[in-house]
Backbone as ProteinMPNN parsed JSONL, in Angstrom:
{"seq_chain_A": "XXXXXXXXXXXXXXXXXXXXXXXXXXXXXXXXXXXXXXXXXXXXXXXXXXXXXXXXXXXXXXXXXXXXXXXXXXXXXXXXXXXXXXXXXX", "coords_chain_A": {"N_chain_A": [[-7.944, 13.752, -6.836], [-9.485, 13.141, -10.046], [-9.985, 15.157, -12.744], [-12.273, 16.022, -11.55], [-13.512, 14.143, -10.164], [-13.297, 11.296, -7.538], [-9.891, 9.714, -7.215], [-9.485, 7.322, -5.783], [-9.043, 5.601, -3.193], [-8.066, 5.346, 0.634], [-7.071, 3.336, 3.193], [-5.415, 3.841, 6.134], [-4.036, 2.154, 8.659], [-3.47, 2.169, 12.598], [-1.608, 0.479, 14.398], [-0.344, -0.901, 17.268], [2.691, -1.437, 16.911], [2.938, -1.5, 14.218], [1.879, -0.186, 11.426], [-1.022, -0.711, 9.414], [-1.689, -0.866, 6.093], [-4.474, -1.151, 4.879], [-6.217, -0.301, 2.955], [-5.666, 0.036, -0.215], [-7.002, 1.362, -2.772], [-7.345, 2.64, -6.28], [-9.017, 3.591, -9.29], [-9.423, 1.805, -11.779], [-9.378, 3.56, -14.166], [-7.807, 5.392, -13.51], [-5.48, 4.225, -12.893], [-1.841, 3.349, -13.395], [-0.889, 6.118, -13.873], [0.783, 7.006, -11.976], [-0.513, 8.032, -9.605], [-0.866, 6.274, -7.475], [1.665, 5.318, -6.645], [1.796, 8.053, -5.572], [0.771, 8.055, -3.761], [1.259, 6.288, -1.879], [3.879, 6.969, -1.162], [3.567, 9.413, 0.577], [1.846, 7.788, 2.497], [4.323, 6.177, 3.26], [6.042, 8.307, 4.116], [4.998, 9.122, 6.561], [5.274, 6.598, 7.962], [7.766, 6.427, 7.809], [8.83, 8.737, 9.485], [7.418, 7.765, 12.045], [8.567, 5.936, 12.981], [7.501, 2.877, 12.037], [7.216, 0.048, 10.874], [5.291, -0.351, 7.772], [2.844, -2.76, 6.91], [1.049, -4.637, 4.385], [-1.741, -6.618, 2.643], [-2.418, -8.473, -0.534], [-4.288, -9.495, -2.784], [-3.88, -13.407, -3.926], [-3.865, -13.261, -6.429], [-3.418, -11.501, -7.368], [-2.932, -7.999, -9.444], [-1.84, -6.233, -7.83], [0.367, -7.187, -6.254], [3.279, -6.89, -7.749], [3.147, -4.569, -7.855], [3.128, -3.857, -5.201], [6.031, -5.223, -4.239], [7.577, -3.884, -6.299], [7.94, -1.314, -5.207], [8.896, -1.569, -2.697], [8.322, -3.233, -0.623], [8.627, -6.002, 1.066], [8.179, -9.448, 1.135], [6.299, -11.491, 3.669], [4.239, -13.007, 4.879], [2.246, -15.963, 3.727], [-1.053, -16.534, 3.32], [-4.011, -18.479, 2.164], [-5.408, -17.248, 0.724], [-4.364, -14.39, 0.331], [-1.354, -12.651, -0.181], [1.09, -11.441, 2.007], [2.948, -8.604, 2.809], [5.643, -5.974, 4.136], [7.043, -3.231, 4.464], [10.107, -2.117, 6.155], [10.786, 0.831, 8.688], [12.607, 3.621, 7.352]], "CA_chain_A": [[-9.02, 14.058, -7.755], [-8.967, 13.393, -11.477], [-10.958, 15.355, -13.669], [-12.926, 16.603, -10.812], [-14.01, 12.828, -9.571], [-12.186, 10.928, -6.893], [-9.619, 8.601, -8.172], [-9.566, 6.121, -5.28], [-9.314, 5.549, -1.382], [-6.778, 4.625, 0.998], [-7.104, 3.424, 4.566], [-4.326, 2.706, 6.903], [-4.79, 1.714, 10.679], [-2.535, 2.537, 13.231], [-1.32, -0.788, 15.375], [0.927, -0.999, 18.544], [3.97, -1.958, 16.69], [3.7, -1.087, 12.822], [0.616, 0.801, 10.622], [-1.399, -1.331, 8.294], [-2.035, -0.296, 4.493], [-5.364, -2.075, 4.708], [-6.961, -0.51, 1.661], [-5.316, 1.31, -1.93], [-7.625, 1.504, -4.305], [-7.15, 3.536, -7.877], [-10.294, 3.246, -10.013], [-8.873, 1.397, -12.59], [-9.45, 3.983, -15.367], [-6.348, 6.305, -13.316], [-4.236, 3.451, -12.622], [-0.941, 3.719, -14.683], [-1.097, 7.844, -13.829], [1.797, 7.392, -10.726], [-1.293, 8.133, -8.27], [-0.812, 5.097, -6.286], [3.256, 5.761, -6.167], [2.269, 9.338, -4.825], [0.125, 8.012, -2.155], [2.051, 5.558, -1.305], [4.861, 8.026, -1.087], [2.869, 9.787, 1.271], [2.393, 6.914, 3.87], [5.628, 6.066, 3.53], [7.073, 9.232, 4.981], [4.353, 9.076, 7.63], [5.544, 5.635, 8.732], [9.138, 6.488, 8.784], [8.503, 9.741, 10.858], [6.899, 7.252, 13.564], [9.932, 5.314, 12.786], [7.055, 2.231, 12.382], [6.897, -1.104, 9.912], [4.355, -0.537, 7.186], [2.291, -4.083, 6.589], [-0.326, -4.622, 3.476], [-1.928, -7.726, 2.324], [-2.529, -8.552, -1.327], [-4.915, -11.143, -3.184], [-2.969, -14.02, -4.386], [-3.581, -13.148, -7.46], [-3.696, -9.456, -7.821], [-1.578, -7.174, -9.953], [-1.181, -5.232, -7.078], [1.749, -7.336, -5.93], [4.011, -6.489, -8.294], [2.879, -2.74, -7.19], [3.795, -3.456, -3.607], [7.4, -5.226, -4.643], [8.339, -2.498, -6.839], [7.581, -0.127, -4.254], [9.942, -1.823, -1.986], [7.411, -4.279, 0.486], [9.344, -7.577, 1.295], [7.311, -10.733, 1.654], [6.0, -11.572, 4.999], [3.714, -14.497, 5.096], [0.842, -16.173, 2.733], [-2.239, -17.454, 3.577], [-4.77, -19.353, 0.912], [-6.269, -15.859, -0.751], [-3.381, -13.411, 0.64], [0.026, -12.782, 0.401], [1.364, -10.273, 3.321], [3.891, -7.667, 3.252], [5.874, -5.525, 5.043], [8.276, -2.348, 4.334], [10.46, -1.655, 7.093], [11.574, 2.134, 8.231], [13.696, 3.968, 6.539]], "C_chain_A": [[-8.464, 14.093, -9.177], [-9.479, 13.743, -12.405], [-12.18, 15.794, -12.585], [-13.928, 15.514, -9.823], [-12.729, 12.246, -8.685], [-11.651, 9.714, -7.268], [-9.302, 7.201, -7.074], [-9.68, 6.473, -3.705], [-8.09, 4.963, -1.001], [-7.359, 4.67, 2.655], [-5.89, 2.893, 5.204], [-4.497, 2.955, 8.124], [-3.49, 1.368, 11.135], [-2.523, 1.141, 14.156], [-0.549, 0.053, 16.591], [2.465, -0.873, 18.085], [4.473, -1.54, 14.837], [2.125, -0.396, 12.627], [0.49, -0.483, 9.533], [-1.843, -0.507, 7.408], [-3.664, -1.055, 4.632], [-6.702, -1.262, 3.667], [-5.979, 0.689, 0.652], [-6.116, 1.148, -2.786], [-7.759, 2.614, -5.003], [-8.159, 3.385, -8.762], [-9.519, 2.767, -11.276], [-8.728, 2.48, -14.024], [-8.096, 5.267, -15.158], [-5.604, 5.373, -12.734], [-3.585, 4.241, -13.838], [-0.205, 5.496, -14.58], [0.239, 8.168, -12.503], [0.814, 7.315, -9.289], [-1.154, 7.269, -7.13], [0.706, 5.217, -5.849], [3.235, 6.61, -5.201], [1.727, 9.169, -3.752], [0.724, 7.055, -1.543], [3.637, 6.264, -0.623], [4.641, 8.768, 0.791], [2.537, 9.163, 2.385], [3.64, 6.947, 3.848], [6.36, 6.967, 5.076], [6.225, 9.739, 6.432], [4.989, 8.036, 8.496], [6.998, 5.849, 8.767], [9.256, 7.665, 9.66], [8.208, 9.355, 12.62], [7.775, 5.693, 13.779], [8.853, 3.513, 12.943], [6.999, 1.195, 10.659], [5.483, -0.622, 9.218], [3.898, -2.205, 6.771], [1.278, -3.835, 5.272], [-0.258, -6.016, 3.215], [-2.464, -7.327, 0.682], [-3.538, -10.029, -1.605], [-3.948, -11.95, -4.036], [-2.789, -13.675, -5.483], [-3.639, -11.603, -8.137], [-2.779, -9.278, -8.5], [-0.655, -6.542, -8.429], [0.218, -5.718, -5.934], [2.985, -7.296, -5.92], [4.12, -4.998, -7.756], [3.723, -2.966, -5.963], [5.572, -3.743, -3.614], [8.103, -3.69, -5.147], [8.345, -1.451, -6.527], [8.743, -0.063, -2.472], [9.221, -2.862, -0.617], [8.018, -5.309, 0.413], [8.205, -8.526, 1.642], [7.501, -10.931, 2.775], [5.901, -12.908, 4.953], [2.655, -14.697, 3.654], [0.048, -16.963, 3.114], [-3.041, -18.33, 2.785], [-5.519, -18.31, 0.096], [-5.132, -14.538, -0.597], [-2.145, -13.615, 0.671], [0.19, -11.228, 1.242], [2.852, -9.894, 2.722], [4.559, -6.373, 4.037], [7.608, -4.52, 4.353], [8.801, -1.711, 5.653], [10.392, 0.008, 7.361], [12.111, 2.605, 7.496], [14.219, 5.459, 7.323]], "O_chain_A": [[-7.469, 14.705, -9.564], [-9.649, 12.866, -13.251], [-13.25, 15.862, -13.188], [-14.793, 15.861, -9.02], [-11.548, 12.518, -8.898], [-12.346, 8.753, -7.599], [-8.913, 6.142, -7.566], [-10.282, 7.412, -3.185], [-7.279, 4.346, -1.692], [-7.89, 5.626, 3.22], [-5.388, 1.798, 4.95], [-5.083, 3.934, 8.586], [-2.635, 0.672, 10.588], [-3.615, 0.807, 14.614], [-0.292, 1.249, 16.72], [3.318, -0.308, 18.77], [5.579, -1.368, 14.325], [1.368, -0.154, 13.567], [1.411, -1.081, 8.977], [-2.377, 0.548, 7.751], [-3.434, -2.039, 3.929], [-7.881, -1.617, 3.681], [-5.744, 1.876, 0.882], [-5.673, 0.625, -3.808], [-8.26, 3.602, -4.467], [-7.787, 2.297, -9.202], [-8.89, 3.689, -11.797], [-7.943, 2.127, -14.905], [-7.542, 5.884, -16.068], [-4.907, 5.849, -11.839], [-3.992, 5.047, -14.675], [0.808, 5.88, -15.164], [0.568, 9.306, -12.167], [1.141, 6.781, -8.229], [-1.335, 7.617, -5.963], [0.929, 5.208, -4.638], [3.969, 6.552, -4.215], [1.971, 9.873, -2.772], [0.598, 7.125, -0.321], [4.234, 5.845, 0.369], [5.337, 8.626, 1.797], [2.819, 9.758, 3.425], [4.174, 7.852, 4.49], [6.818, 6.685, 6.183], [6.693, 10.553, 7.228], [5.283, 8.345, 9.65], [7.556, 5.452, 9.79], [9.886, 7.467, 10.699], [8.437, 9.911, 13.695], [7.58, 4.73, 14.52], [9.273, 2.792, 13.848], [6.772, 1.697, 9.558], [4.527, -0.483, 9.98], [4.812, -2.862, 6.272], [0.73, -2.734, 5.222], [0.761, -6.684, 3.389], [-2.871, -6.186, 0.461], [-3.578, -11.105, -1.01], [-3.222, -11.344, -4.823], [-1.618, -13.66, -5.865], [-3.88, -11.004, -9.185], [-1.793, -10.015, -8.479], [0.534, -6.454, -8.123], [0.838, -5.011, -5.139], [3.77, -7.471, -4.988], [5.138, -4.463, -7.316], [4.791, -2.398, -5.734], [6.363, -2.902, -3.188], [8.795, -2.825, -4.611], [8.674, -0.527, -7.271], [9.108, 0.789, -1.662], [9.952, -3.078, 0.349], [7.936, -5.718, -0.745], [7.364, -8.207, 2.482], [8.615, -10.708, 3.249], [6.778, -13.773, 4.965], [2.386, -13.845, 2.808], [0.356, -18.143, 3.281], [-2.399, -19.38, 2.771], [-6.108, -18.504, -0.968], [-5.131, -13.711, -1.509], [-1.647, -14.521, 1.34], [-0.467, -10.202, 1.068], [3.684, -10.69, 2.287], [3.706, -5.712, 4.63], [8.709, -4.933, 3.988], [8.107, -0.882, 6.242], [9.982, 0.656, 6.398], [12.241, 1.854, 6.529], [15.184, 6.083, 6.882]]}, "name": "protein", "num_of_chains": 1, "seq": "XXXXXXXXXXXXXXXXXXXXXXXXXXXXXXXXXXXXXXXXXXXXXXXXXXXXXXXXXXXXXXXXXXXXXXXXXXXXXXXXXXXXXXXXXX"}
């Protein structure tokens, strides 16, 4: 919450084999604020607890790829509107 409004959403879905990220969104007006670091943070130490591969997909052209790199997500695969990634354990 930022200012008493919510500053985004996050869904991630539990697989067989790893956990998908399959939504971050930050309302663009609290991007920039860390918020997406701290929730990301936050899976994180969920998915290495269940000692399991985090996955997310990105639009080809999003910012938010740079986000997922500099967060530590290795390239997976790419499709024709997505690129895929994937942060191991830790």
């Amino acid at each position: 919450m930022v200012n008493q409004q919510r500053a985004g959403f996050v869904v991630v879905k539990p697989g067989p084999d790893q956990l998908l990220l399959d939504h971050l969104y930050i309302r663009p007006d609290c991007q920039g604020q860390g918020i997406g670091a701290a929730v990301l943070e936050k899976i994180f130490a969920e998915a290495d607890a269940q000692a399991m591969p985090l996955r997310v997909g990105a639009l080809r052209d999003s910012d938010s790829n740079r986000f997922y790199q500099r967060h530590g997500f290795q390239f997976l695969s790419e499709e024709e509107w997505d690129i895929y990634y994937i942060r191991s354990p830790r």
